[in-house]
KENUDREN-555672 format. One line per field, with one value per residue (C-alpha): x, y, z; residue in one letter. Coordinates in nm, 4 decimals. Layout:
! residues N
xx <- X, ...
yy <- Y, ...
zz <- Z, ...
type <- A, ...
END
This chain:
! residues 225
xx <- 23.5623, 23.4091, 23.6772, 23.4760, 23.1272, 23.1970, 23.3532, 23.0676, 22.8132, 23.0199, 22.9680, 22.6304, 22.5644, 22.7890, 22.6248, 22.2201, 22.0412, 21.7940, 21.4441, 21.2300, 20.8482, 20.6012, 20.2463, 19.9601, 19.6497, 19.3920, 19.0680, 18.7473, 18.4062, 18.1706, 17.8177, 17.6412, 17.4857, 17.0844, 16.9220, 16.6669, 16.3377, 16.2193, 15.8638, 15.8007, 15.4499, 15.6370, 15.8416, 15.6335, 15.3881, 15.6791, 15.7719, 15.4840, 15.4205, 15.7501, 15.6187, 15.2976, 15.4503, 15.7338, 15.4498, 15.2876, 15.5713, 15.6044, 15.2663, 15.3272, 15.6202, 15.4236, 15.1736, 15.3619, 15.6477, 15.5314, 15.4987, 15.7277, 15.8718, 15.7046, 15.8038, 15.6799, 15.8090, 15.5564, 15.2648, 15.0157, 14.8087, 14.4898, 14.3113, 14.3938, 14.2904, 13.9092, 13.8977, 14.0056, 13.6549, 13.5771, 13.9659, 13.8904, 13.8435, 13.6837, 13.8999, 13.7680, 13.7403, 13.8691, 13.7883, 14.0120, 14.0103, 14.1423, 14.3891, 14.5152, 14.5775, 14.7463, 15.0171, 15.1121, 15.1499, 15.3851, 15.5469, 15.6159, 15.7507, 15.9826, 16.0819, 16.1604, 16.3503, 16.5591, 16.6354, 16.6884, 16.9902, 17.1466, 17.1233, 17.2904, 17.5705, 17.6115, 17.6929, 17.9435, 18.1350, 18.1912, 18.2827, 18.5347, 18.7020, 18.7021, 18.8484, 19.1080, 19.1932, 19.2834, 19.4628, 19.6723, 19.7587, 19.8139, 20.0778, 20.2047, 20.2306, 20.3461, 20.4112, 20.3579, 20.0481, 19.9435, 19.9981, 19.8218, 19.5080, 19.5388, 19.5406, 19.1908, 19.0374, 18.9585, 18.7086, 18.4421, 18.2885, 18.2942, 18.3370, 18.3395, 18.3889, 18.3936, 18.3809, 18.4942, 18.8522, 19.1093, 19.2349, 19.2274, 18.9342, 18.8766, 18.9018, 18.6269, 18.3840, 18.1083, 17.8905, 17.5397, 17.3597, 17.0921, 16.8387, 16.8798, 16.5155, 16.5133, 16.2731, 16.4456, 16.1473, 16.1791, 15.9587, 15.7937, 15.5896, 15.2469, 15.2492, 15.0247, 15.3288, 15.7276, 15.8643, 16.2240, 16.0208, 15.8911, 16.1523, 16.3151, 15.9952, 16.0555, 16.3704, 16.3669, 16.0683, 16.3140, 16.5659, 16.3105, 16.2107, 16.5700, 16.6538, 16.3405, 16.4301, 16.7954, 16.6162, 16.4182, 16.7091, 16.9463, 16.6207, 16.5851, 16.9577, 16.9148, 16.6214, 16.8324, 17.1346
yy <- -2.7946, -2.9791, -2.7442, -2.4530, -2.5424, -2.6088, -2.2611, -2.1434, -2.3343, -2.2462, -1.8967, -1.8931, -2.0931, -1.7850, -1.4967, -1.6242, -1.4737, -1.6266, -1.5201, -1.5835, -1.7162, -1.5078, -1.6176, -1.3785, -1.4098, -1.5672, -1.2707, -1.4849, -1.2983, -1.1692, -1.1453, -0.8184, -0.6824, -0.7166, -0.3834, -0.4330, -0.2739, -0.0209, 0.0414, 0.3861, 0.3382, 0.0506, 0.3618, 0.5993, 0.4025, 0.3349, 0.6765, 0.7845, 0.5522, 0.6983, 1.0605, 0.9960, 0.8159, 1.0611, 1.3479, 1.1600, 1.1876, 1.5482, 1.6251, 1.4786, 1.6639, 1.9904, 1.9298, 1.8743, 2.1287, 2.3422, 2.1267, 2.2465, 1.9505, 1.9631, 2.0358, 1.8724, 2.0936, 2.3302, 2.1543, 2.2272, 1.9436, 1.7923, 1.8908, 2.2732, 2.2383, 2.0988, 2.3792, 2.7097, 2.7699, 2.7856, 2.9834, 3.2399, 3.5342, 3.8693, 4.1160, 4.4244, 4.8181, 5.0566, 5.4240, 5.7331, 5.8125, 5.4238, 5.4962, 5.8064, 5.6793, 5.4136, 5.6125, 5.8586, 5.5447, 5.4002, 5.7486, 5.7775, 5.4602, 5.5094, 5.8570, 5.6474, 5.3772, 5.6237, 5.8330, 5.4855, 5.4061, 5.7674, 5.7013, 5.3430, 5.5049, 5.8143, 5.5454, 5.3060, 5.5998, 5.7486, 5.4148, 5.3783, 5.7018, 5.6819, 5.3353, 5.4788, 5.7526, 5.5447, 5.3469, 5.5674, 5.7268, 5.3437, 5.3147, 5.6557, 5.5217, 5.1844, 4.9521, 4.6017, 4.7262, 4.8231, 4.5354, 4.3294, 4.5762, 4.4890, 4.1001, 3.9102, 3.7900, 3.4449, 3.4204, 3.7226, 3.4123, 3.0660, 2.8548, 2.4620, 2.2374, 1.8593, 1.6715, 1.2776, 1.1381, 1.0972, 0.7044, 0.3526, 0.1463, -0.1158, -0.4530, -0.5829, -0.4055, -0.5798, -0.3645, -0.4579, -0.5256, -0.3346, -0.2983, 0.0255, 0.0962, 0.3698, 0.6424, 0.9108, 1.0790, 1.0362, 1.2890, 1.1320, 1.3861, 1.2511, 1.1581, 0.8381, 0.5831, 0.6265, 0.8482, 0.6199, 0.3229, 0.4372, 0.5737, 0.2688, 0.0318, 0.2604, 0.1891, -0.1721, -0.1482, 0.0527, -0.2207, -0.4881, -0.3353, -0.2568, -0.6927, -0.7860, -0.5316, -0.7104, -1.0426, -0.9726, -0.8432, -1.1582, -1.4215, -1.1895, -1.2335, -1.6530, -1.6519, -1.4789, -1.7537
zz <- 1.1952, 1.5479, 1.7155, 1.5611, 1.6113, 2.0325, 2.0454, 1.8986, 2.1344, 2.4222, 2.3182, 2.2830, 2.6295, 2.7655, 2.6721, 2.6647, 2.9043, 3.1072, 3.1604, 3.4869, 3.4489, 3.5997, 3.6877, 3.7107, 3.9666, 3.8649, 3.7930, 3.8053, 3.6956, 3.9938, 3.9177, 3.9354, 4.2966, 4.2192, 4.3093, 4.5784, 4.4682, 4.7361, 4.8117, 4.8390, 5.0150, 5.2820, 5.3638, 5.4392, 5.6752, 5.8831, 5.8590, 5.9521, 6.2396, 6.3849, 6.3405, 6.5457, 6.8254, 6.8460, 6.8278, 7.1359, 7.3702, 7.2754, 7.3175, 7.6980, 7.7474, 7.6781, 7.8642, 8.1836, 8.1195, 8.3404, 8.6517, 8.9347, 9.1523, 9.4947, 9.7863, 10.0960, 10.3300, 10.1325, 10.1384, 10.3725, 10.5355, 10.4006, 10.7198, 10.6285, 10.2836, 10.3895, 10.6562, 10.4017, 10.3791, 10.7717, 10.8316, 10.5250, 10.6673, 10.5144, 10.4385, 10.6424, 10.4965, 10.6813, 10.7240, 10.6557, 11.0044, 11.0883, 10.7985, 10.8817, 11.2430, 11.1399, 10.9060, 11.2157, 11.4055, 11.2023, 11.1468, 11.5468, 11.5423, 11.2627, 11.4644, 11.7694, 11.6440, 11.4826, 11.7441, 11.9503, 11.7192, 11.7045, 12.1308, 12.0768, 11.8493, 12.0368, 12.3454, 12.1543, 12.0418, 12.4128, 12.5021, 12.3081, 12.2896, 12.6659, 12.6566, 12.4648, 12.6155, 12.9472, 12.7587, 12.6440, 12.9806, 13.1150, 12.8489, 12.9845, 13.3187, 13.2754, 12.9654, 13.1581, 13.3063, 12.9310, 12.7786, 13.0479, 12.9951, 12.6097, 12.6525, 12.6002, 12.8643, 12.8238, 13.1367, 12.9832, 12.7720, 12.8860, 12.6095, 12.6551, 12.3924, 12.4245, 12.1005, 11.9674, 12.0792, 11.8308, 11.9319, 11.7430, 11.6494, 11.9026, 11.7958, 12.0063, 11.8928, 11.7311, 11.5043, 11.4612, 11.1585, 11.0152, 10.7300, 10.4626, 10.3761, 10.0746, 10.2104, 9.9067, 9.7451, 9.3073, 9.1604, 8.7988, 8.6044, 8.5388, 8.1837, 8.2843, 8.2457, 8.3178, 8.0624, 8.0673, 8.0113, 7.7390, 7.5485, 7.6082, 7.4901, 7.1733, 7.1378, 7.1203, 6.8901, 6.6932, 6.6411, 6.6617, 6.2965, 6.2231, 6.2474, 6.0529, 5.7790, 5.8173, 5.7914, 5.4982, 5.2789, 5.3843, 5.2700, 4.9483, 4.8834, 4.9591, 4.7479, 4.4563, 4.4798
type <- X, X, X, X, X, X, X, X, X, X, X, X, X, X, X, X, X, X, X, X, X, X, X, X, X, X, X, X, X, X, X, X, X, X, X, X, X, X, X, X, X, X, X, X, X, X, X, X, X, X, X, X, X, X, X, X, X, X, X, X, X, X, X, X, X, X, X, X, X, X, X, X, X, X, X, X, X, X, X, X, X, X, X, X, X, X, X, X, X, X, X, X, X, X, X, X, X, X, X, X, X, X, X, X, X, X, X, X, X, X, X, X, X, X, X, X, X, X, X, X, X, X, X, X, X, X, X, X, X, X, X, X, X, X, X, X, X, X, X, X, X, X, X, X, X, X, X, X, X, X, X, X, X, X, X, X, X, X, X, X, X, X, X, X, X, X, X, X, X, X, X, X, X, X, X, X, X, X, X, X, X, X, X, X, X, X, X, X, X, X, X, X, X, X, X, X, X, X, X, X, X, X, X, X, X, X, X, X, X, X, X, X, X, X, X, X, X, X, X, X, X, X, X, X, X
END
């Protein structure tokens, strides 16, 4: 009878199976997000204070698109500009006969110039068919004397030419020092104050509003805990 009961506890032990525990994470309850009320009129006057200073700049900028950079080569000098008055001169009418002289004059002079060139062409061309020519019967005659003729002739134009040395630093050489004075001209348009400086005053008013709006919401959120 015991000899039964452990076989059949032995058994049992055998073939029970065993069951791992298992823990789950722990979910705790997270209050709600309160909804921040927004005033709609809070909005729109800083809206609208953004429009009107953003409507000032571009106002500026039209008025002064137009405004060439100068040029000071350009510019003619004060003491010119006071005297225009006593330099103007009046313009002066002239006749038909005064006009009509003045077209055949610059009709002969258009004839002569012409006929100048056809001269200076006429000229070139003999030249160089002559030149050629002679050449040719050089060549006939004798090679070495031909290509002697052909070679340039590096004493027809003097040329001298005398520029820096290609050899190391010396050593010795003490450099002196100078001042660097700035004399570059910066052209600003005339909108009454730097247009950089403004834009960026503006944009540090911009996120001067951007951290108190920032700071207001974190001491709502305080004030709600």
């Amino acid at each position: 009878m015991n000899r039964n009961i452990l076989s059949t506890s032995i058994f049992l032990l055998r073939n029970t199976w065993t069951r791992s525990i298992h823990t789950t994470a722990i979910n705790y309850a997270m209050p709600t997000k309160a909804k921040k009320k927004a005033d709609p009129m809070s909005d729109k006057i800083r809206e609208d204070r953004k429009r009107r200073r953003y409507e000032k700049v571009i106002s500026k900028l039209e008025k002064f698109k137009l405004q060439l950079k100068p040029v000071h080569e350009y510019e003619p000098e004060r003491r010119i500009l006071k005297e225009l008055d006593v330099r103007k001169r009046a313009p002066t009418e002239l006749t038909s006969e005064e006009t009509t002289r003045r077209l055949m004059l610059n009709r002969d002079w258009a004839k002569h110039k012409h006929k100048q060139h056809q001269q200076e062409i006429t000229f070139i061309s003999r030249a160089i068919k002559s030149q050629e020519s002679a050449l040719e019967q050089l060549k006939q005659e004798s090679e070495q004397l031909y290509e002697q003729a052909i070679q340039v002739d590096k004493k027809l134009i003097p040329f001298i030419r005398r520029g820096p040395l290609y050899s190391l630093p010396n050593p010795n050489y003490d450099a002196p020092d100078g001042d660097y004075f700035d004399t570059t001209n910066y052209f600003t348009k005339g909108f009454g104050v730097n247009f950089m400086e403004h834009m960026k005053t503006m944009e540090r008013q911009k996120w001067t509003e951007i951290r108190a709006e920032r700071r207001a919401k974190k001491e709502e959120k305080d004030d709600d805990k």
